[in-house]
Structures are given as structure tokens and as C-alpha cells.
N, C-alpha and C positions, 0 to 999 in steps of 0.2 A: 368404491375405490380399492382397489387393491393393496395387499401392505406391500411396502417397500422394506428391502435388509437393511439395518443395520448401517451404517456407514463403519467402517472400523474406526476406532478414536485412535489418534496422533498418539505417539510416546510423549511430547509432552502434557498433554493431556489425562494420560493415564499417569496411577499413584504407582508410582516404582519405589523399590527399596531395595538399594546393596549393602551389603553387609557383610559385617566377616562370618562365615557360618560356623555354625554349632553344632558339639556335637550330633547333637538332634539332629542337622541337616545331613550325614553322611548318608542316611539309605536312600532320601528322596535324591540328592549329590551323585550315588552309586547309581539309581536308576537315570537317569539324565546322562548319566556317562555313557550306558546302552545305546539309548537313544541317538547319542554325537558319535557312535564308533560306528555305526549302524549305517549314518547320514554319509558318513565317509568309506564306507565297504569298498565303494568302488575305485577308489585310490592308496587305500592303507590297508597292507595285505596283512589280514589276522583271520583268523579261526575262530570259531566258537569253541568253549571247553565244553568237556562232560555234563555240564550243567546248560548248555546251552545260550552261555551268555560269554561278552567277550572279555570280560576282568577288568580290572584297573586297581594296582596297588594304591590306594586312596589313604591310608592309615595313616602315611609318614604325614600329610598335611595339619595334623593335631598334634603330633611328635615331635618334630623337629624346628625350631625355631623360624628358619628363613621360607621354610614352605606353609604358602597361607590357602584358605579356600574362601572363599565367596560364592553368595547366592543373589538371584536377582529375586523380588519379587512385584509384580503384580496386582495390587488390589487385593494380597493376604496369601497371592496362589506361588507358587514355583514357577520362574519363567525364564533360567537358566542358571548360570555358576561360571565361574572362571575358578582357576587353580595357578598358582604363583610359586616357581621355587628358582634354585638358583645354578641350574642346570643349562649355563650356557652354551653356546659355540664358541662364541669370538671372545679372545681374553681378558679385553677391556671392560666386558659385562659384567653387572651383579644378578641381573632378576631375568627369568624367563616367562612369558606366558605361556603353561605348559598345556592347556586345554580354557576353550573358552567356549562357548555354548549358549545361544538365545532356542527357546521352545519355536517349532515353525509358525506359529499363532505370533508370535512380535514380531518375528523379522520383517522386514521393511518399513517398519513404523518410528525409528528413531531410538530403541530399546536397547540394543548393543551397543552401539557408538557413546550415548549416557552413561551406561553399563561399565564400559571400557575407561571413561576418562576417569567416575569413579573410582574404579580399581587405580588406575595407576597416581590418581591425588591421595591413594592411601597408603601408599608405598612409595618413595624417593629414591631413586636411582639410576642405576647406568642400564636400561632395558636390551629388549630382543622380544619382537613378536616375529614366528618364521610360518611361514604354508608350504605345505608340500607341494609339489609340483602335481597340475593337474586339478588343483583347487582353486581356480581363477573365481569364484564367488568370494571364498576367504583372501586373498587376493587384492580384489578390487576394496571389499570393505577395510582391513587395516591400511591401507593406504589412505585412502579419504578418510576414517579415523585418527590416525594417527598424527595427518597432515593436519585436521584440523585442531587435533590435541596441542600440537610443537609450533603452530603454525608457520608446520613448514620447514620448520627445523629436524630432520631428522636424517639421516642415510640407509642406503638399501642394498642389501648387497645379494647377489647369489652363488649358494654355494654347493659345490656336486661332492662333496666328501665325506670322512667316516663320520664327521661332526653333525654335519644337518645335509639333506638334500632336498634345495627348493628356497625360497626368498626370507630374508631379514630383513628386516626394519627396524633400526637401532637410536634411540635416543635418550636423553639423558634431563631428567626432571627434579636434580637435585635442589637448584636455585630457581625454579618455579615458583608464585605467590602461590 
């Protein structure tokens, strides 16, 4: 009999853990940042530097108060991050999802969306998760995330100006249990 692969296990299945990250997590955090700037080249126009890599000011997320970082993990591995600050568009917000990021190995298995509700049951506020335009995969998932965070409750707007260019999704999880 021949072997058969593998089936991939479900994200509920697999042992996930978010967390707020440590300093410890910034280099594995920095290299995953590559990684998502990388995933996106062909809609978010940057350059590599001198170094060959694309940056990402990550420091202030241990510095300053309102900006948090998160790590996903895995079964002990890295299997993405979110970044939280309060860097909105629309006036009525507190919190932005400034970077969010599942390793290609989870996606589709239910890891981000867990990931996601996570992060924002650790944080109460007036949100904004936005996609640039041309990221219809980022897109379609905070939508169906978020819908089924708020169930339902949430507004969407688009917007083409110096603030953001491409979609919001705005809600508010102040008086959520």
C-alpha cells in the first residue's frame, strides 16, 4: 500500500497560542515582517534597502504604550504576529490593525480568524482593520472575520485619500462579554 500525505490538521485542532510578544519575539516578529512585505510586493510599492531587506520601524511596539505586538504560535513554532497601534483614519477610532500576518503553512485552516478574534478580545475599542486595494484575499478574510467577530455588526467604508487608500472595516468591542 502506498503511504498517503498527511491530511493537514484543522486550526482547531492544532495547539495555537497568542500572545502579547516579548521582547525575545522582535527578531523572529522582524523576520515575518519580510516575509508579509514580500507576500505583498506586488501591491505595496517599497524597495529593498542596502541591506536587502524591506524595514519595518518595529521598536516603538515595546515603547509606547498604545502600540501592542502579538505572536501566533503553533505547537511551540512561529506562525504569525499582528501589530496594534493607534494610527487611524477615521476620527471616531482608537485601535488600528497595523500589520497582521498568518505563515503560508496555516492559511486556510482556521489560524488567522482565531488569531484575529484573539487579538481584538485583548484589546476594547473603537477599531479599523483597512486592505489596500488590489488585496482582495486580505479582503475577503477580514470580512468574514470580522463579521463573524461583531456578528455582523460592523461598517465598511472606502476610502481613496491622504488617510488610507482601499477598505475599512470599523467596529467597536467596548461592551462585548
Amino acid at each position: 500500500m502506498a503511504d498517503t500525505p498527511e491530511m493537514p490538521r484543522t486550526a482547531s485542532l492544532l495547539q495555537i497560542e497568542v500572545r502579547h510578544a516579548a521582547l525575545a519575539d522582535a527578531q523572529p516578529i522582524r523576520r515575518m515582517l519580510e516575509l508579509y512585505q514580500h507576500d505583498l510586493s506586488d501591491i505595496w510599492d517599497q524597495d529593498l534597502d542596502v541591506h536587502g531587506e524591506y524595514g519595518y520601524a518595529l521598536e516603538r511596539y515595546w515603547h509606547e504604550p498604545v502600540h501592542q505586538a502579538f505572536v501566533f504560535q503553533v505547537e511551540g513554532h512561529y506562525a504569525g504576529f499582528a501589530l496594534v497601534d493607534d494610527d487611524t483614519c477615521l476620527p471616531d477610532n482608537e485601535l488600528w490593525m497595523a500589520q497582521f500576518f498568518v505563515l503560508k503553512k496555516y492559511r486556510g485552516r482556521g489560524l488567522g480568524k482565531r488569531a484575529a478574534h484573539a487579538v481584538f478580545d485583548s484589546i476594547r475599542g473603537r477599531w479599523e482593520v483597512g486592505q489596500m486595494p488590489g488585496n482582495r484575499p486580505a479582503l475577503a478574510f477580514w470580512r468574514r472575520t470580522i463579521a463573524s467577530y461583531t456578528q455582523g455588526r460592523y461598517t465598511e467604508h472606502e476610502l481613496q485619500d491622504k488617510r488610507w487608500q482601499g477598505w475599512l472595516q470599523c467596529f467597536d468591542n467596548r461592551s462585548t462579554p
